[in-house]
N, CA, C and O of each residue as an XYZ file, in Angstrom:
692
protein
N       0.838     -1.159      0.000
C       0.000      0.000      0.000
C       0.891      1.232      0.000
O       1.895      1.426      0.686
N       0.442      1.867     -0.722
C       1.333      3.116     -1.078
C       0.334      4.195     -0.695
O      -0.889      4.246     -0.824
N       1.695      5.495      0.086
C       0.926      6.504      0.533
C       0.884      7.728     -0.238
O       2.032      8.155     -0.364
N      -0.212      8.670     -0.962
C       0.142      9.627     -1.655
C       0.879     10.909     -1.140
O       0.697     11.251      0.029
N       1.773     11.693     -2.027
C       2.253     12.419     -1.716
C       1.555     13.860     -0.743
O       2.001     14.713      0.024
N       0.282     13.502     -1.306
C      -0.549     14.666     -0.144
C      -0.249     14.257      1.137
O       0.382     14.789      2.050
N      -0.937     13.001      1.000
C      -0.890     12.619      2.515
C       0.443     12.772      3.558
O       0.375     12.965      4.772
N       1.615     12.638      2.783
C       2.648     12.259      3.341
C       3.156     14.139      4.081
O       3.523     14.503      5.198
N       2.963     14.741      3.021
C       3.004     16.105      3.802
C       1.880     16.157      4.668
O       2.329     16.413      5.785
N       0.708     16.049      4.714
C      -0.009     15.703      5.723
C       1.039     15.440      6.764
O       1.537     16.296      7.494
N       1.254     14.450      6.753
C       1.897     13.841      7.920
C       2.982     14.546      8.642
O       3.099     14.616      9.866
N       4.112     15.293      7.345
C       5.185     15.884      7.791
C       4.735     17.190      8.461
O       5.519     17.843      9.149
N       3.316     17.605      8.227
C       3.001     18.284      9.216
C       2.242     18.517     10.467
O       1.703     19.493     10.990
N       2.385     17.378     10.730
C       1.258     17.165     12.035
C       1.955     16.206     13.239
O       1.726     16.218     14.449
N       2.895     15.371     12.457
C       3.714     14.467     13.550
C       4.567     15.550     14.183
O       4.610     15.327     15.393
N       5.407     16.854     13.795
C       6.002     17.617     14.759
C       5.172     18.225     15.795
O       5.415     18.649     16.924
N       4.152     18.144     15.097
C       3.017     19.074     16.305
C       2.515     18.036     17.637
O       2.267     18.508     18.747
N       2.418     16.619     17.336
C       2.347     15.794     18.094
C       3.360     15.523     18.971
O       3.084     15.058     20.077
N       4.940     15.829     18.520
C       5.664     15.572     19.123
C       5.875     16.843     20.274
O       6.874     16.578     20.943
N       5.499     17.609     20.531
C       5.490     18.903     21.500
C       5.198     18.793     22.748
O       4.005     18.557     22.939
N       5.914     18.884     23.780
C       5.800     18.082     24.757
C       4.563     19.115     25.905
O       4.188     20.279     25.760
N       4.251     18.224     26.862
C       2.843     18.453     27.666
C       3.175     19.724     28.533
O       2.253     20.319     29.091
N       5.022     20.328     28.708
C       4.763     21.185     29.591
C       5.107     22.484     28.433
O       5.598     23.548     28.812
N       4.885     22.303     27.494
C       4.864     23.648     26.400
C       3.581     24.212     25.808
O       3.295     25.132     25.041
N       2.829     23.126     26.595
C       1.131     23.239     25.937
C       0.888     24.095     27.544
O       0.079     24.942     27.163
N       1.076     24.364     28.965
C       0.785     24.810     29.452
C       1.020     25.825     29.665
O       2.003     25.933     30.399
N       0.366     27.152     29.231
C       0.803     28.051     28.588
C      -0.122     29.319     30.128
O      -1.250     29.251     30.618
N       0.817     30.107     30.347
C      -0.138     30.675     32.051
C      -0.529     32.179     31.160
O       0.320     32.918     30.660
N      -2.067     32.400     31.119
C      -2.249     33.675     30.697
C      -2.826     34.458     31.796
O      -2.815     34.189     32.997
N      -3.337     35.479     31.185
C      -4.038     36.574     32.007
C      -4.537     37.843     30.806
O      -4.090     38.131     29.695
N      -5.502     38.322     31.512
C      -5.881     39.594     30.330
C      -6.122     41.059     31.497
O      -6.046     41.212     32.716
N      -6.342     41.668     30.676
C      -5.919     42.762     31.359
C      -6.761     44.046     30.292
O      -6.686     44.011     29.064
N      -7.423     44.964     30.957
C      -7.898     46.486     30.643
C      -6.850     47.415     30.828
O      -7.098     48.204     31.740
N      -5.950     47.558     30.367
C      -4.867     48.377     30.892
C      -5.598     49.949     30.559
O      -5.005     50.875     31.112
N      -6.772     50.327     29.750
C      -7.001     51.432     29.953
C      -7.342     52.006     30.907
O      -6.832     52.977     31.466
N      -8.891     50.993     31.314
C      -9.297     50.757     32.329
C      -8.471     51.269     33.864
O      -8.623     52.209     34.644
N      -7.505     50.036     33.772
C      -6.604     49.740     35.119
C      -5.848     51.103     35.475
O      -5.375     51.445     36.559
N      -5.872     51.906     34.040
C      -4.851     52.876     33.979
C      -5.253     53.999     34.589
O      -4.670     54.626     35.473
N      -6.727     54.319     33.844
C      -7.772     55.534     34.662
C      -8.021     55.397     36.119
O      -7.711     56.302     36.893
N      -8.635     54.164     36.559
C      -8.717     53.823     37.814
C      -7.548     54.102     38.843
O      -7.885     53.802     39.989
N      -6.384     54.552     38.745
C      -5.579     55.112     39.488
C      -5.702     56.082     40.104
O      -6.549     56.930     39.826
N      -4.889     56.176     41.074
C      -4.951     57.689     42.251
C      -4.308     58.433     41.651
O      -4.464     59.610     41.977
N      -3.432     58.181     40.666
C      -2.504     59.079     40.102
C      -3.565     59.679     39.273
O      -4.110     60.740     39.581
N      -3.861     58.984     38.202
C      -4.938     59.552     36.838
C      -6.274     60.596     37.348
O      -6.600     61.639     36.783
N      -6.730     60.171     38.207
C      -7.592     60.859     38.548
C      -7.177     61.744     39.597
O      -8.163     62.425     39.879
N      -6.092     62.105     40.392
C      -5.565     63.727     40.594
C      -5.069     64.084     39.873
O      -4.781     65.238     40.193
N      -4.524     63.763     38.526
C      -4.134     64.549     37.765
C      -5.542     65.167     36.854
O      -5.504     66.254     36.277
N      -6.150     64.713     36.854
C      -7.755     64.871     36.143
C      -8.167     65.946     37.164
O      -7.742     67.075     36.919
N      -9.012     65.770     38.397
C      -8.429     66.924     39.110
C      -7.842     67.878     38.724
O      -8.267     68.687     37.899
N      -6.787     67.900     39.275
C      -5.556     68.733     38.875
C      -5.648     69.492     37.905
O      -5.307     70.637     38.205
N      -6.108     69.312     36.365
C      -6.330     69.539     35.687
C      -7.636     70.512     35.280
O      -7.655     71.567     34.646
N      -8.529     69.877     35.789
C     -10.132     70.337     35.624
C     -10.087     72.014     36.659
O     -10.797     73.016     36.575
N      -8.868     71.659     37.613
C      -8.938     73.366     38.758
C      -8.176     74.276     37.622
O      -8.476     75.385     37.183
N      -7.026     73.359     37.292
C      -6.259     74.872     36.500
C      -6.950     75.262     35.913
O      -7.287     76.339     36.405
N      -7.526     75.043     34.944
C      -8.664     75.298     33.293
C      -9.852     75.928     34.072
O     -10.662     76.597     33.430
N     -10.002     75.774     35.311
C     -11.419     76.086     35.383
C     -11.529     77.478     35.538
O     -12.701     77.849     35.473
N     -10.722     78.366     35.720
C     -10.897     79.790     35.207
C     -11.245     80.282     33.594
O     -12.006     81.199     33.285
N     -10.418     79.349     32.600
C     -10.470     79.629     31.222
C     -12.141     78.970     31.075
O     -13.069     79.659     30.652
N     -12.267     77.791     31.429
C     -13.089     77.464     30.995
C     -14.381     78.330     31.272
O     -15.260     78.653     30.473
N     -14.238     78.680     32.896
C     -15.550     80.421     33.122
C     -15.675     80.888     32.471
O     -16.818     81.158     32.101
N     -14.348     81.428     31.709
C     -14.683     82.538     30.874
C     -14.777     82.249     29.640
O     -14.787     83.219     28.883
N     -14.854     81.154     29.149
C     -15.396     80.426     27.843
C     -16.828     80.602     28.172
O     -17.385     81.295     27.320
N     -17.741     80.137     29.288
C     -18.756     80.112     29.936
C     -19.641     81.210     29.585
O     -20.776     81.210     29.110
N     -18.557     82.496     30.062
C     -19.470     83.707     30.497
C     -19.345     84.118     29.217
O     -20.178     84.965     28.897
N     -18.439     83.740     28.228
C     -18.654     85.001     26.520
C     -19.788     83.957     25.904
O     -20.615     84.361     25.087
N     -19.758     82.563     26.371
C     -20.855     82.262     25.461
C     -22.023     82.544     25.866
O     -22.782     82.228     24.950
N     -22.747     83.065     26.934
C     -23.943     84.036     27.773
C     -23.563     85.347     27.191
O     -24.362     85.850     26.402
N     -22.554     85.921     27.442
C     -22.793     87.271     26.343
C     -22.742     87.406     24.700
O     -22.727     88.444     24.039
N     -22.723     86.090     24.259
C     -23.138     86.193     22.815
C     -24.476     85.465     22.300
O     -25.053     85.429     21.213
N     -24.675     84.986     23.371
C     -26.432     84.753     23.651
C     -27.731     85.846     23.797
O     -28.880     86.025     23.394
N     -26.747     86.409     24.628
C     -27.653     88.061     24.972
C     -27.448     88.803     23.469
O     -28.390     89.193     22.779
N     -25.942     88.922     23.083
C     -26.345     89.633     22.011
C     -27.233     89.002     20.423
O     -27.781     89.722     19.589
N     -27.170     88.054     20.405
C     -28.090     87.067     19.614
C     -29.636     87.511     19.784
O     -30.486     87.809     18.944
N     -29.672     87.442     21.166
C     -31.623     87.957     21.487
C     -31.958     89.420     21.445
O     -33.094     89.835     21.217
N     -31.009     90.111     21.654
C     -30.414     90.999     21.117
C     -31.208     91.770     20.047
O     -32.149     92.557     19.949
N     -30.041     90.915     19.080
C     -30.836     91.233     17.545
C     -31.461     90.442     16.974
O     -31.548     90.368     15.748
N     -32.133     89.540     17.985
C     -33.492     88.984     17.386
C     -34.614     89.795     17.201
O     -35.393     89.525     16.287
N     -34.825     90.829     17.999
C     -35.451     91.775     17.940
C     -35.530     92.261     16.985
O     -36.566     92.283     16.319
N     -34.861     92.585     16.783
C     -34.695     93.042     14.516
C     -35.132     94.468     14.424
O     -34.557     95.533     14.652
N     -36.413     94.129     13.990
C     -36.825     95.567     13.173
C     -37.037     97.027     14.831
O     -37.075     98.245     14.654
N     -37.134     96.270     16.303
C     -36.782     97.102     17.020
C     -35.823     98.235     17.400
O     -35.985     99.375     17.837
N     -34.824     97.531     17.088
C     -33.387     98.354     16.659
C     -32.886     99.173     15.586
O     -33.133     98.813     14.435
N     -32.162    100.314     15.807
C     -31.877    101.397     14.422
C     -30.385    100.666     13.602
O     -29.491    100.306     14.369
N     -30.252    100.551     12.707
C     -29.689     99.706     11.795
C     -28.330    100.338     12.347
O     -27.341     99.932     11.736
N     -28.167    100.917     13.001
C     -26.621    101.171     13.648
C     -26.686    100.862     15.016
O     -25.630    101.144     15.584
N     -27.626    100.339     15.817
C     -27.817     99.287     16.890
C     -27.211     98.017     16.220
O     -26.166     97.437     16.516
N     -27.996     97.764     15.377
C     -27.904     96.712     14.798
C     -26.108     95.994     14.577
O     -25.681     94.992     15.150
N     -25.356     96.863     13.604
C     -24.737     96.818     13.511
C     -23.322     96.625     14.505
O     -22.437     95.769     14.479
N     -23.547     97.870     15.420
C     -23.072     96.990     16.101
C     -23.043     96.181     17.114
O     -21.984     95.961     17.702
N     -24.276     95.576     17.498
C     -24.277     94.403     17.516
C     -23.780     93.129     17.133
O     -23.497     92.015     17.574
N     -23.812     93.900     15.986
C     -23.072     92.434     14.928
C     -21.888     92.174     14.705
O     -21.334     91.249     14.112
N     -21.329     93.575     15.528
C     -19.988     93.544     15.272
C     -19.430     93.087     16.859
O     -18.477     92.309     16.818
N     -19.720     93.324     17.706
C     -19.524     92.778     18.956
C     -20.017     91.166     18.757
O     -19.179     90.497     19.362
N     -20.788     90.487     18.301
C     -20.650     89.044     18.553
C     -19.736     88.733     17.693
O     -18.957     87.975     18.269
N     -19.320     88.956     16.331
C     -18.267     88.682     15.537
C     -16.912     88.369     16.693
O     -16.258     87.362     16.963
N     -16.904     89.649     17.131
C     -15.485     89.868     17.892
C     -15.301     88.795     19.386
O     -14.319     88.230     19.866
N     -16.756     88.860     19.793
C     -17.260     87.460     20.783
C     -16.792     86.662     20.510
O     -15.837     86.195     21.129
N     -17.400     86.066     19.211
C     -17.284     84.370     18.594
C     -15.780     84.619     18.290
O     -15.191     83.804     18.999
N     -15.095     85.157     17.766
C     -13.722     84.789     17.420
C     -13.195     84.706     18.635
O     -12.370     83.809     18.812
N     -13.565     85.696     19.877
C     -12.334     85.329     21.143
C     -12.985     84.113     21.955
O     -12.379     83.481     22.820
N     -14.265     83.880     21.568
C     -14.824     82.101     21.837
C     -14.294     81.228     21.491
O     -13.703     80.326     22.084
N     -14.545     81.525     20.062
C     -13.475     80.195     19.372
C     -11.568     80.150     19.490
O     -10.960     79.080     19.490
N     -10.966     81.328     19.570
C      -9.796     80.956     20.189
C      -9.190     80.642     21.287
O      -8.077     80.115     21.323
N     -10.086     81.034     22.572
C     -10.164     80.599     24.100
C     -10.420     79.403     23.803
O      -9.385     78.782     24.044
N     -11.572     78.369     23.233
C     -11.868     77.527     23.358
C     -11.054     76.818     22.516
O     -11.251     75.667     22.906
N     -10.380     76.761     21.745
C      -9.052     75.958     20.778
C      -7.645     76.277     21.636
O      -6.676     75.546     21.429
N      -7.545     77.377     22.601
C      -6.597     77.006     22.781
C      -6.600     76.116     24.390
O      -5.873     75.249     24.873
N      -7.733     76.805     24.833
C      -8.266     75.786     25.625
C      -7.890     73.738     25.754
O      -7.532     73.009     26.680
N      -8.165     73.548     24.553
C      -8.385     72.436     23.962
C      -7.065     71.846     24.115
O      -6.697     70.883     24.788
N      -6.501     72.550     23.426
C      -5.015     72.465     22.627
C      -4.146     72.330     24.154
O      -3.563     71.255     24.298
N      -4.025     73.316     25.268
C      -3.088     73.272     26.305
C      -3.723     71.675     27.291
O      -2.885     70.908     27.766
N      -5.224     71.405     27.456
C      -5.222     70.438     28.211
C      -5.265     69.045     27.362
O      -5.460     67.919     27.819
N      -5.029     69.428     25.980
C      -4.695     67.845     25.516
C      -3.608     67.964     25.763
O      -3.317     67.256     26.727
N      -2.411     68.776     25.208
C      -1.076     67.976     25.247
C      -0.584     67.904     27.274
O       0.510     67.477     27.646
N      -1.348     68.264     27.960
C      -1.287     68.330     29.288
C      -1.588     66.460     29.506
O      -0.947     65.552     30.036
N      -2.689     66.538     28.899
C      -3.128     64.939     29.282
C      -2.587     63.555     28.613
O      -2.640     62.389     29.003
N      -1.869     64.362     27.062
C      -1.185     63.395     26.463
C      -0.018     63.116     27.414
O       0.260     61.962     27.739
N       0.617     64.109     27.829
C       2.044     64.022     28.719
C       1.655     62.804     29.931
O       2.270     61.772     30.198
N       0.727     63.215     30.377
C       0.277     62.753     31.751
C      -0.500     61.304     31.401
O      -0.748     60.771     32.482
N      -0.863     60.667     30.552
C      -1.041     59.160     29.727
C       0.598     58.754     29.373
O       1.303     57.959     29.995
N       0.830     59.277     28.600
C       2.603     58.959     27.904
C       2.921     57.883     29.393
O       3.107     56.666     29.387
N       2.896     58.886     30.659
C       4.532     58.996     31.644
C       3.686     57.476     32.131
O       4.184     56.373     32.354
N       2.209     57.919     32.192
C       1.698     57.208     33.371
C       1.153     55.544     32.767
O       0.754     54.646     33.509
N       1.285     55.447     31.086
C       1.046     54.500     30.523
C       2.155     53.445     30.608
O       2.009     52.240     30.813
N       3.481     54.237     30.378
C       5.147     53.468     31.084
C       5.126     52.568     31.788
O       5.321     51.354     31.722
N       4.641     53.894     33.100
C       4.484     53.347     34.428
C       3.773     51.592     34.980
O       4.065     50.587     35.628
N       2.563     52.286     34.055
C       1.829     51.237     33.851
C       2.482     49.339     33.170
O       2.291     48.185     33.555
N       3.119     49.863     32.247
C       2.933     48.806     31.526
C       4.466     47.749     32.373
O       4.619     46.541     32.194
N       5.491     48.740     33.347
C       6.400     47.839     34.401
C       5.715     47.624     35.402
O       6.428     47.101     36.259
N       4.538     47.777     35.792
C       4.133     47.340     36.724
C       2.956     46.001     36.418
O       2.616     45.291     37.364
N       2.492     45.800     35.250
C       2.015     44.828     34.606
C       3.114     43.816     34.392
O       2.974     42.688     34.864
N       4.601     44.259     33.463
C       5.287     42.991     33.715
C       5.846     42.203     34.968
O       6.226     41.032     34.980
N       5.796     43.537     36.529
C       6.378     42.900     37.565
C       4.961     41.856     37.847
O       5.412     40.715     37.949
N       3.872     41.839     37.961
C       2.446     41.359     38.331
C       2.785     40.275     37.746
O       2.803     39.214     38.370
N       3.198     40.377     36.112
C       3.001     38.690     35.229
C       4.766     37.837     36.175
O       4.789     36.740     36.731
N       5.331     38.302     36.108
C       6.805     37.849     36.529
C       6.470     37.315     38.268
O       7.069     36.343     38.727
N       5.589     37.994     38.983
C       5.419     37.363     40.006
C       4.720     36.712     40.057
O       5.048     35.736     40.731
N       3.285     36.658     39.461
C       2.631     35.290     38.972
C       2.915     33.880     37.979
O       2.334     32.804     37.839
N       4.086     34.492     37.408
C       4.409     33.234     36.308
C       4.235     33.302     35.332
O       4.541     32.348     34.617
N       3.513     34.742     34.646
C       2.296     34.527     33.701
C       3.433     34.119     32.451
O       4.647     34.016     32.624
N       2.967     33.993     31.632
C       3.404     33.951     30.200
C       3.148     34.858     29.034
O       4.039     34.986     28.194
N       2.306     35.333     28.938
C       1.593     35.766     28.342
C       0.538     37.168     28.910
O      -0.137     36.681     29.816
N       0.222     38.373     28.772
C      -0.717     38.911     29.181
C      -1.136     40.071     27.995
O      -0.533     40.923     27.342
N      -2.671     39.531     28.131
C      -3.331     40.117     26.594
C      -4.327     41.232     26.694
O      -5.190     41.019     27.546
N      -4.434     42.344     26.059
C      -5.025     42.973     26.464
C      -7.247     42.697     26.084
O      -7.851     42.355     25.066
N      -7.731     43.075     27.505
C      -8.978     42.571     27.103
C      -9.761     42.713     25.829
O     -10.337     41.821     25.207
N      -9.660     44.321     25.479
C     -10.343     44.467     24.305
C     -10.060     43.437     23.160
O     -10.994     43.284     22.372
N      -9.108     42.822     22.975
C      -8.642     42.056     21.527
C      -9.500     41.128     21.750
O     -10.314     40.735     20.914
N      -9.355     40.589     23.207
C      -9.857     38.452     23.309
C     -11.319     38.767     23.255
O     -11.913     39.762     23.670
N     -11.888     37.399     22.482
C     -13.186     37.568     22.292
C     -14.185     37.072     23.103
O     -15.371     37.399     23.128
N     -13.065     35.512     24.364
C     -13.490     35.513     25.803
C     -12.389     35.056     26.446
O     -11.448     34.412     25.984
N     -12.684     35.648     28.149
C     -11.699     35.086     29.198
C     -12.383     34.819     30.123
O     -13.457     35.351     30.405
N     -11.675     33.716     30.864
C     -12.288     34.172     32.081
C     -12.343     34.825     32.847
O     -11.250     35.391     32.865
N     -13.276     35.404     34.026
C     -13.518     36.465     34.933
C     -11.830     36.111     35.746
O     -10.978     36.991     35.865
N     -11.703     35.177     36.055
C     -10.442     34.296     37.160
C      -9.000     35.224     36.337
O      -8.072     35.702     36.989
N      -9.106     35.298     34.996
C      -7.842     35.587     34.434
C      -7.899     37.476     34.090
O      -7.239     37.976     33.179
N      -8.674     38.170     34.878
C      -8.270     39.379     34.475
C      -7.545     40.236     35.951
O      -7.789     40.177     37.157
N      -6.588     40.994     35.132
C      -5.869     41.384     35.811
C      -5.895     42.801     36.526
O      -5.297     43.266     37.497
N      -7.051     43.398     35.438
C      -7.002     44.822     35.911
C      -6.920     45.393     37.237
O      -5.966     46.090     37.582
N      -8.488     44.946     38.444
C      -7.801     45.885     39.175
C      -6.928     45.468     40.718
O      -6.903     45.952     41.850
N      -6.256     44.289     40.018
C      -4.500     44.057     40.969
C      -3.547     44.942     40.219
O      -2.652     45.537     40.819
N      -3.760     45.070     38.598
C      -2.872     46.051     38.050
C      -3.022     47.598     38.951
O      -2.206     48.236     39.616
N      -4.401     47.816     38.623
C      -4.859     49.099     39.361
C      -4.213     49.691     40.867
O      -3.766     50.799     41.163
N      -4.392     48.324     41.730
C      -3.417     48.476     43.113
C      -2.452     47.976     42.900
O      -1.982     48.349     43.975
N      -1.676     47.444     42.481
C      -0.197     47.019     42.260
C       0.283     48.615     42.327
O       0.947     49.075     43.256
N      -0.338     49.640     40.764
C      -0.210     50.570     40.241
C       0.123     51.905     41.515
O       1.077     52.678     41.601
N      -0.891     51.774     42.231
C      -1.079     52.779     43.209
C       0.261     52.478     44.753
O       0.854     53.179     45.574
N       0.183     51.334     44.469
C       1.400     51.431     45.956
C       2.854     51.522     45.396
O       3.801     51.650     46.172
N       3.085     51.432     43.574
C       3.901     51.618     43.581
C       4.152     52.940     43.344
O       5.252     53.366     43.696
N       3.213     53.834     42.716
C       3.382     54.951     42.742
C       2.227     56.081     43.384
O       1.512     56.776     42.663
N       2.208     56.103     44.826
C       1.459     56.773     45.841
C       1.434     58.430     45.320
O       2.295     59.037     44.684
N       0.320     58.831     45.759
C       0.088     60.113     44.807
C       0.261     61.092     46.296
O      -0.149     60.897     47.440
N       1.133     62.309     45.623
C       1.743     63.158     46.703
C       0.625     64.314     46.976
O       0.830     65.183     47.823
């Protein structure tokens, strides 16, 4: 009996896989929300804090021009009440409103993103040696982040030991 050449690669590929021994198949995982684990910190959220006090003057006064370009809006809703040089300028004061709205509020934008990018960057680092000390003291092999896997078990997630691992190693001053 003769074996065909399919088969025989068949074979040449499946007998190495058989031959793989029982302690290489035990493979130690864990999954992990590291966004999650990441926000949930004492650090992330005083810096969020932290953050929300500085701005919160700019942001008032983002507040209060958009109430005075409201008023002037109702203003000249009124319309035909007003003498066409009321009017005007009116129209020229919300112009000058909305532009120092819209550049308070862009630069607004602009100083507490790269504030928060900095403050993710340092604290994502942080994060991700304190995930490998967690897998290295558990054994793990492997640690995946949750969003990808399509299931784990509840037993294998890591987040929030990452979360306190996270916090005692770096205690917020």
């Amino acid at each position: 009996m003769s074996v065909s050449p399919k088969l025989r690669w068949l074979f040449a590929l499946i007998v190495p896989l058989l031959a793989v021994s029982p302690a290489s198949a035990q493979l130690k995982v864990a999954v992990i929300a590291s966004q999650t684990a990441l926000s949930e910190t004492a650090e992330i959220k005083k810096a969020q804090a932290d953050l929300e006090a500085r701005y919160k003057p700019k942001q008032e006064q983002i507040t209060r021009l958009g109430k005075e370009l409201e008023s002037i809006n109702s203003q000249l809703s009124l319309g035909d009440k007003l003498t066409l040089q009321a009017q005007a300028e009116l129209n020229e004061q919300g112009r000058r409103k909305q532009r120092e709205l819209t550049r308070l509020s862009e630069d607004l934008q602009a100083d507490v993103d790269h504030e928060r990018s900095d403050i993710i960057a340092r604290s994502s680092e942080q994060m991700r040696k304190v995930i490998e000390k967690l897998a290295q003291e558990k054994g793990l092999d492997l640690v995946v982040e949750a969003g990808t896997t399509l299931f784990s078990k509840p037993e294998l997630d890591l987040t929030k030991e990452a979360t306190a691992a996270y916090d005692k190693a770096h205690p917020v001053k």
